[in-house]
Each structure stands twice: as C-alpha cells, then as structure tokens.
N, C-alpha and C positions, 0 to 999 in steps of 0.2 A: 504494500500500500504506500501511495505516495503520501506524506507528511506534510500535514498544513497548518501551521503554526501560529504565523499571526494574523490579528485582526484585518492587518491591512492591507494583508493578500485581497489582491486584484479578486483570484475567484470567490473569493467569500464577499468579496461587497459584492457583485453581482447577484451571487446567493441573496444577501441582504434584501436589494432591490426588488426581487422577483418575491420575498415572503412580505414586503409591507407595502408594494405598489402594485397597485391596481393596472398600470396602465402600461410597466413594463411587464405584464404577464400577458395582458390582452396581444400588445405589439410581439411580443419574441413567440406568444403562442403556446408556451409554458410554465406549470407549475411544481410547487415545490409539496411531497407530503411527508408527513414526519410519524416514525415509529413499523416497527415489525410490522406492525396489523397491515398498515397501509401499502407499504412496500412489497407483501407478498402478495394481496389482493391486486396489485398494479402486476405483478409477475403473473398472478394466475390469471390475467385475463388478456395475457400475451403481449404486454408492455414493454419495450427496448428502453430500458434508464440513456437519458443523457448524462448523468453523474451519480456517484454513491457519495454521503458524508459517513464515516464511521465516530459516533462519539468514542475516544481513544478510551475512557473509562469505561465502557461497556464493550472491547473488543474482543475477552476473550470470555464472554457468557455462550454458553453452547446455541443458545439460536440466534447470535448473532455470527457465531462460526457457519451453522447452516445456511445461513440467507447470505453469506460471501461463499460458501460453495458451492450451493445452487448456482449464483449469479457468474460465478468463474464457467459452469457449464453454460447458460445461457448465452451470457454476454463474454467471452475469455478476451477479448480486446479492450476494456474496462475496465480499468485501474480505480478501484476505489480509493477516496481520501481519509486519511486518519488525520482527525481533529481532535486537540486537548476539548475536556469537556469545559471550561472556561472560557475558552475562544468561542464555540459553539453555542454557550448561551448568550451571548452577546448579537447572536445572530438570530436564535428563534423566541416568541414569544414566551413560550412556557416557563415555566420556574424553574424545572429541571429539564435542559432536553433531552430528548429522547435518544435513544437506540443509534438512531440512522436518520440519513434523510435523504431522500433522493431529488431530484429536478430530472423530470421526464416531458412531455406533449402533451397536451391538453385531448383527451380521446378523441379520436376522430369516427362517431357510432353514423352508419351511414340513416339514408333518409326513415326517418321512423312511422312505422308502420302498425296499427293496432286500431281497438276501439275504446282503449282508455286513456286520457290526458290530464294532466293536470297543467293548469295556470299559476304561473306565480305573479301578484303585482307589485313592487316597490316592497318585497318584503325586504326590510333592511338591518334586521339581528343575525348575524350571521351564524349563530347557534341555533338559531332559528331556521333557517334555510337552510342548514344541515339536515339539521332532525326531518325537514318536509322531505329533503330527496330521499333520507334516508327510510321514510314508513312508503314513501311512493316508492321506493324500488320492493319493500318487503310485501304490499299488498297488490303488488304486479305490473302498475303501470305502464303502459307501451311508450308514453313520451314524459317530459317536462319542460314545457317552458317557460322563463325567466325572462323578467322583463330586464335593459341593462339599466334603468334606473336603483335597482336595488342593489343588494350585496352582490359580491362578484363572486359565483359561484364555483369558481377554483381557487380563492384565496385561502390560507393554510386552515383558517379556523371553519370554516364550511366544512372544508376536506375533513377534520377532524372530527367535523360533527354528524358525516355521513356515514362514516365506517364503511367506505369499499363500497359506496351506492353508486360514485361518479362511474366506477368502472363498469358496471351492468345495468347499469340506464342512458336510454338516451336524454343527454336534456340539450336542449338549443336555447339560445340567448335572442330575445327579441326586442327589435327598434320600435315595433308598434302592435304591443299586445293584444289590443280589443279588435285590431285588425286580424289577427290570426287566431283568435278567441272564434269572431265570425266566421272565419272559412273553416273552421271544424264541423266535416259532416256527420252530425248528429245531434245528442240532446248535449244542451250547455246550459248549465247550472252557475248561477253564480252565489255564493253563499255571503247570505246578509243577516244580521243583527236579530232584525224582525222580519217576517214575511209569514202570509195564512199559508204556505204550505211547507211541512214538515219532510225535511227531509227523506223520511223513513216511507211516507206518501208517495211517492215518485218511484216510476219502475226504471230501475239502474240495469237491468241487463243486457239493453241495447249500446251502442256506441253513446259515451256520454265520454262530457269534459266538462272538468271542476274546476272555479277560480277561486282562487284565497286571496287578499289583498292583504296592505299595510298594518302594522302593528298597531298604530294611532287612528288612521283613518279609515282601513278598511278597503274595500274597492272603490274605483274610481266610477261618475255616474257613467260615465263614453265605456267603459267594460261590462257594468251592470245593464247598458239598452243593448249590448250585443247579445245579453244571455236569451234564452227560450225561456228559463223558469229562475225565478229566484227562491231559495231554500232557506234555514233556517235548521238551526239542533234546539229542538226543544230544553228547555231547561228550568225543571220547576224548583229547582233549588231559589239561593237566593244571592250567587252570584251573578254578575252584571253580564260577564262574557267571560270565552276560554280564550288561552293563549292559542293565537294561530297554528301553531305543529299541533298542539293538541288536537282543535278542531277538526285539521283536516286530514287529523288520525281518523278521528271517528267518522266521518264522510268516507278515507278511501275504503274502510274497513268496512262499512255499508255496503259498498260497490262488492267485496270478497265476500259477505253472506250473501246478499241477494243473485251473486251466479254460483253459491254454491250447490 
C-alpha cells in the first residue's frame, strides 16, 4: 500500500473536496462512501473503485485484510492508500473514521423500468433522504426520483444513511419534478397533511407513483395539481405529522401489502 501521510497531500484534498462539495461531485461525477458495509455493497454490485483509503489503525483487522484481498482479485492494478487515522479524520465527517473509504462513479443504473416510483421534493435532511432511498429500495421500488433542489443524493451522509440502496436502485436527479411526476403512466399520488381520502382507500396494485415533499413545507402546489389523487395516513393519535422517511415508510409499505 502506498503511504499517505499528510494532510496536504494533493490526493487527500481532492478526497476532501469530493466528501463536502456538492458541486465537485456532480462535475467529476463521483462519490466518496465510507466503511466495510458500503464498500463491499459497491463491490457486490460490480463496482471498479477509483481509489481505496485504508485507515492505517484499522489495517490489520481480519475484514479489513478481506476486503484488500478481494479487491487485489478484483481490481490487482489498485494500489490502495494507507492513511494515519489522524490524517483521515481531518478528512471525513464522523468522529471516528471508518475502516476505508473509497471514491468510485456515481452508478450509472440504465433507463428505469417498473410500475413503482417514488418522488422526492426539496427533501433536504440528508439522513432523511437516506433513510427514503433506503425503505424504497427494501419495499421494491422500480425508480427514485430526486428533485436537484434538495440534498445531493450521493453526498457521504445520504450514502451512509442508505446502507447499499444507491447501488440496487435506480434513482435519477431531476430539473423539473412535477414535470416528470406528470409523465408517469399511471396513478400518482401525492401525499398531503389533510385530504378525504385515506391512503389505505386507494387501490395501489396498478402502476402508481408516490410524492413526499419538504420537511417544513411539504409538496409544492405545481407537484400536488400534477397528482391524480391526493392521500393522506390517517392519524388518530394526537401528533400533528410524521417525519417524512417515516411517512413514506408507511405508504411504500402499503404498496408491498396491497400486491401481496
């Protein structure tokens, strides 16, 4: 392994750049994810790493010896980096870094095909739009898409909050979501605060597409006149609303009883 010592190595700002800008990850077209989970999930779904970082303090734990032997078969032209773990956290958010980090391509899932979709609008907690990709890949969704007003859904903390969802779902980033909200054939649902019909009401087993909006405001009105039906989760408790990943737990999770 090549040795990367300090901070002011060139490749580690770069690294740098690409886990706290938005805008050099969009432009280079890659992301950075941090830790074994993520790393072997990017491996198991046929990913070429553009780099390995090894945290030096965790080099010689047995599944960190595996995921550099795998990757010697895989990739044998790939020289990983060994990184003091000091240097390393100067570079990732977490308190402790992790394992590893890789910097690979942003997936390239080809045109998506199904009859489930989910909407995302301006959602912008980025543990929040983890947690979404990540119940929409678990309750099967054929697509996602993200409008680019919100979180950037490959920046590190998404990726962390999706646990290996980016790599078996398609999601596409869109410029004008109510526009491709509309060209979805079939039922489109937009989920709102109040409305007389109950989610539970509506039959989900034909082609439907679910919107979730913003944390504070919700959906946009130009997203809610493109829906077919606006829905609603009843809630006779006597909280006001759920957190958005929650909600549109319970929505996707709707859609998996109702075909089951």
């Amino acid at each position: 392994m090549k040795p990367l010592d300090s901070r002011q190595n060139p490749e580690l700002k770069g690294l740098s750049r690409l886990m706290t800008n938005t805008r050099e990850r969009r432009e280079s077209g890659k992301m950075v994810v941090e830790g074994l989970h993520l790393v072997r999930a990017a491996l198991d779904a046929g990913s070429s790493l553009d780099a390995l970082y090894v945290n030096a303090g965790a080099e010689e734990r047995p599944e960190v010896r595996a995921l550099l032997s795998r990757l010697a078969s895989h990739q044998p032209t790939l020289e990983p980096r060994r990184v003091p773990q000091a240097t390393l956290a100067a570079v990732t958010a977490l308190a402790s870094p992790a394992e590893v980090l890789a910097v690979l391509q942003r997936p390239r899932h080809a045109a998506a095909k199904g009859d489930f979709a989910v909407f995302l609008e301006d959602v912008q907690d980025p543990g929040n739009l983890g947690t979404l990709l990540r119940a929409s890949a678990a309750a099967g969704a054929s697509v996602v898409v993200v409008s680019k007003t919100g979180a950037d859904p490959y920046s590190p903390k998404v990726l962390r909050a999706g646990m290996g969802a980016h790599f078996v779902l398609p999601i596409q980033e869109s410029d004008d979501l109510p526009r491709d909200f509309r060209a979805f054939a079939g039922q489109r649902l937009a989920t709102v605060p109040t409305s007389e019909t109950a989610l539970w009401d509506v039959a989900l087993t034909g082609p439907v597409a679910l919107a979730f909006g913003n944390e504070g405001q919700g959906l946009s009105t130009t997203l809610i006149d493109a829906a077919t039906t606006r829905v609603t989760i009843p809630m006779p408790g006597s909280a006001e609303s759920l957190n958005v990943a929650m909600a549109a737990t319970v929505c996707l999770f709707e859609v998996v009883r109702q075909r089951r």
